[in-house]
MIPA-698093 format. One record per residue: residue in one letter; x, y, z of N, C-alpha, C in turn. Coordinates in steps of 0.02 Angstrom, whole numbers. Atoms other than C-alpha are relative to their C-alpha. Layout:
// MIPA-698093
+------+--------+--------+--------+--------+---------+--------+--------+--------+--------+
| resn |  neast | nnorth |    nup | caeast | canorth |   caup |  ceast | cnorth |    cup |
+------+--------+--------+--------+--------+---------+--------+--------+--------+--------+
|    a |      X |      Y |      Z |      X |       Y |      Z |      X |      Y |      Z |
...
+------+--------+--------+--------+--------+---------+--------+--------+--------+--------+
// end
This chain:
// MIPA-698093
+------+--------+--------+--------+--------+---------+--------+--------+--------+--------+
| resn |  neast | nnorth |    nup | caeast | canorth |   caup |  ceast | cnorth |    cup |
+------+--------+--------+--------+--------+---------+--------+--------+--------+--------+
|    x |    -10 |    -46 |    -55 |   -371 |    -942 |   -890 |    -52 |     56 |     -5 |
|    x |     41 |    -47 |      0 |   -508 |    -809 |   -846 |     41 |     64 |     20 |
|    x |    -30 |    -51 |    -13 |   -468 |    -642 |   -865 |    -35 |     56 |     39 |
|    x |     41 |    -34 |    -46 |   -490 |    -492 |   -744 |    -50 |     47 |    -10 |
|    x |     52 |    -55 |     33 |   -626 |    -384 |   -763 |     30 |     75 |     -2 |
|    x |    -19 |    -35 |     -4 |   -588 |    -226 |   -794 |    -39 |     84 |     52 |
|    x |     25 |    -46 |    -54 |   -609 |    -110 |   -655 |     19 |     89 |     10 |
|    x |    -20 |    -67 |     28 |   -538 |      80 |   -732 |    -47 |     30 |     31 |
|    x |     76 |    -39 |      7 |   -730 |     138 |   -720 |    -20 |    -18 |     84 |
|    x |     39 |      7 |    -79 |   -755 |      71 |   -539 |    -32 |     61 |     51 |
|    x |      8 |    -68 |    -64 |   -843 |     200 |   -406 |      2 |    -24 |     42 |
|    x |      9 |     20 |    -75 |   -788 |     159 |   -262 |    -26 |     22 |     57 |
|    x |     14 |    -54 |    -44 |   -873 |     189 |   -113 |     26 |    -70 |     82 |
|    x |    -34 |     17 |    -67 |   -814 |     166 |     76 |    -69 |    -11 |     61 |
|    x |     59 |    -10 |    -49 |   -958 |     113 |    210 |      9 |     71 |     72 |
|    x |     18 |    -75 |    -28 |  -1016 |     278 |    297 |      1 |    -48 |     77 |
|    x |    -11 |     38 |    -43 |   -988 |     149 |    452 |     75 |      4 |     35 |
|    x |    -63 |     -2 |     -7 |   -806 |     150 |    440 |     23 |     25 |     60 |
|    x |    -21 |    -67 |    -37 |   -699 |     241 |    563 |     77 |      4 |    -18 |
|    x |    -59 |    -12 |     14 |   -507 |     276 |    570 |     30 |    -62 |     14 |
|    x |    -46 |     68 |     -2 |   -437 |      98 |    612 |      4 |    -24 |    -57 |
|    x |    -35 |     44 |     44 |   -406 |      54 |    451 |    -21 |    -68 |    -31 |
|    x |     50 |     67 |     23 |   -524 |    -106 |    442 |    -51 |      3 |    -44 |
|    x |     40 |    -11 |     52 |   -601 |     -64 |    285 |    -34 |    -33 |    -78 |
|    x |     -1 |     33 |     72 |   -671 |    -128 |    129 |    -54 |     69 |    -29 |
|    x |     31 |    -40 |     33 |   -723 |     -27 |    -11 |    -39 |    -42 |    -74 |
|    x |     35 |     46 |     24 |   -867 |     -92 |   -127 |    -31 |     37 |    -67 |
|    x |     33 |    -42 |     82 |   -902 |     -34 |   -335 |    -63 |    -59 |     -2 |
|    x |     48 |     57 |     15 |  -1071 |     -99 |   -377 |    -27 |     29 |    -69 |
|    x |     33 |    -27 |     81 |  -1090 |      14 |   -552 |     29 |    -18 |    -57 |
|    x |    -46 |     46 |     60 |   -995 |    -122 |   -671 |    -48 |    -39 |     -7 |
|    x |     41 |     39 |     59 |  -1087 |    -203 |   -783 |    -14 |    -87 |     24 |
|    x |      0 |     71 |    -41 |  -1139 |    -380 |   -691 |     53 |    -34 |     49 |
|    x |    -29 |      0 |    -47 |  -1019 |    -374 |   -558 |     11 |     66 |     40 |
|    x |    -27 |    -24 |    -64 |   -990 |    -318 |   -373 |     76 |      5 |      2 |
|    x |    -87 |      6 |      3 |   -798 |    -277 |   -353 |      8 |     34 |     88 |
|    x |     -7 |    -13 |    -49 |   -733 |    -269 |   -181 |     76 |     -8 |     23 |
|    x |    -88 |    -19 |    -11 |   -547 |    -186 |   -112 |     -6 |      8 |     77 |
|    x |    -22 |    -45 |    -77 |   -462 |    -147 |     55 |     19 |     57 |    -15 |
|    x |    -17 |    -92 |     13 |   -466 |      34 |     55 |     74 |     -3 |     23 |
|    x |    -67 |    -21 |    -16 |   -291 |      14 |    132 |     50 |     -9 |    -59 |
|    x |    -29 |     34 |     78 |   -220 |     -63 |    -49 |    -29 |     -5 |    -54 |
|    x |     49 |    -25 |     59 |   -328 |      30 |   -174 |     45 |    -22 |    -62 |
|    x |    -25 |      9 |     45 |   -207 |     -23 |   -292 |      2 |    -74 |      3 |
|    x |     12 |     47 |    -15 |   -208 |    -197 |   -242 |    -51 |    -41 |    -25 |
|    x |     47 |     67 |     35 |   -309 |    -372 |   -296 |    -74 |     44 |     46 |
|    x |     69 |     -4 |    -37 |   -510 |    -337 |   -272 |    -30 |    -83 |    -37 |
|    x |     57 |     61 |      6 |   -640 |    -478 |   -258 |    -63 |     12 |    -60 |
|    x |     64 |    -27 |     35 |   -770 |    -483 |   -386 |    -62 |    -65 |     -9 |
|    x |     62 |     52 |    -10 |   -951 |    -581 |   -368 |    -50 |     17 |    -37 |
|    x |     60 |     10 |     40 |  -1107 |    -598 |   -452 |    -42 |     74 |     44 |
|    x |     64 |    -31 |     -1 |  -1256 |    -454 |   -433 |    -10 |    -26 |     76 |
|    x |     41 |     57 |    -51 |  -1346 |    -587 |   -330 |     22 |    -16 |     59 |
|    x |    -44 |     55 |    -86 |  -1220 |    -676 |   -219 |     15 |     81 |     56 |
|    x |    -12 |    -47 |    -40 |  -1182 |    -490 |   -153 |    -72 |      1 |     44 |
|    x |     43 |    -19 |    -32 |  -1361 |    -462 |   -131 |    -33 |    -29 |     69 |
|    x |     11 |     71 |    -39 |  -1365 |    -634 |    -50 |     30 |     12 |     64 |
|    x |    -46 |     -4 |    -39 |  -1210 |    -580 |     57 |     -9 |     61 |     76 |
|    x |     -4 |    -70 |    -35 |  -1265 |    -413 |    127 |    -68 |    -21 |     48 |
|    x |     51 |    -11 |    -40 |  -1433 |    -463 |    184 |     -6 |    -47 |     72 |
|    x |     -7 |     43 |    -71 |  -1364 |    -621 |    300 |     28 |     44 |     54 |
|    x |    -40 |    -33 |    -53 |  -1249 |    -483 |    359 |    -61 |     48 |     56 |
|    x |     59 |    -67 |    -10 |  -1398 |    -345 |    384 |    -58 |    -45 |     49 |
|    x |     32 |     31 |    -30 |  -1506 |    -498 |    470 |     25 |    -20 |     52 |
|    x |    -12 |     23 |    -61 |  -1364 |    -541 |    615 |      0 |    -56 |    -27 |
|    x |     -8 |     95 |    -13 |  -1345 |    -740 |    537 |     76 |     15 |    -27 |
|    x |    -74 |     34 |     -7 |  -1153 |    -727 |    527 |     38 |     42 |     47 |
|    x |    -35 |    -32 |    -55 |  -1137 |    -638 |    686 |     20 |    -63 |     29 |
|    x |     -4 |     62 |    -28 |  -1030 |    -755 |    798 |    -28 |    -17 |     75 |
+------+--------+--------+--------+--------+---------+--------+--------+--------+--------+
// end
């Protein structure tokens, strides 16, 4: 069984995008070979955690418009 990383030290930050609806994700990227990613609405709640890379991989399809629908 893999265990969770430990996320105590996380900084979370909230995209300066956001607004008040509530559709949020908040994203630590200063842990030690992992991205960790929460719904700001359930900061206490399960976060996602990915590779360095695959984020970097993730942000730039977003930032290029290829997984607009």
């Amino acid at each position: 069984m893999m265990s969770s990383p430990d996320l105590t030290r996380a900084l979370w930050r909230k995209s300066t995008r956001s607004n008040g609806s509530g559709a949020c994700v908040e994203v630590a990227r200063n842990l030690p070979g992992i991205v960790a990613i929460r719904d700001s609405k359930d900061p206490q709640g399960p976060a996602l955690t990915v590779a360095p890379t695959d984020w970097a991989s993730f942000t730039a399809l977003v930032k290029g418009g290829r997984l607009d629908g």
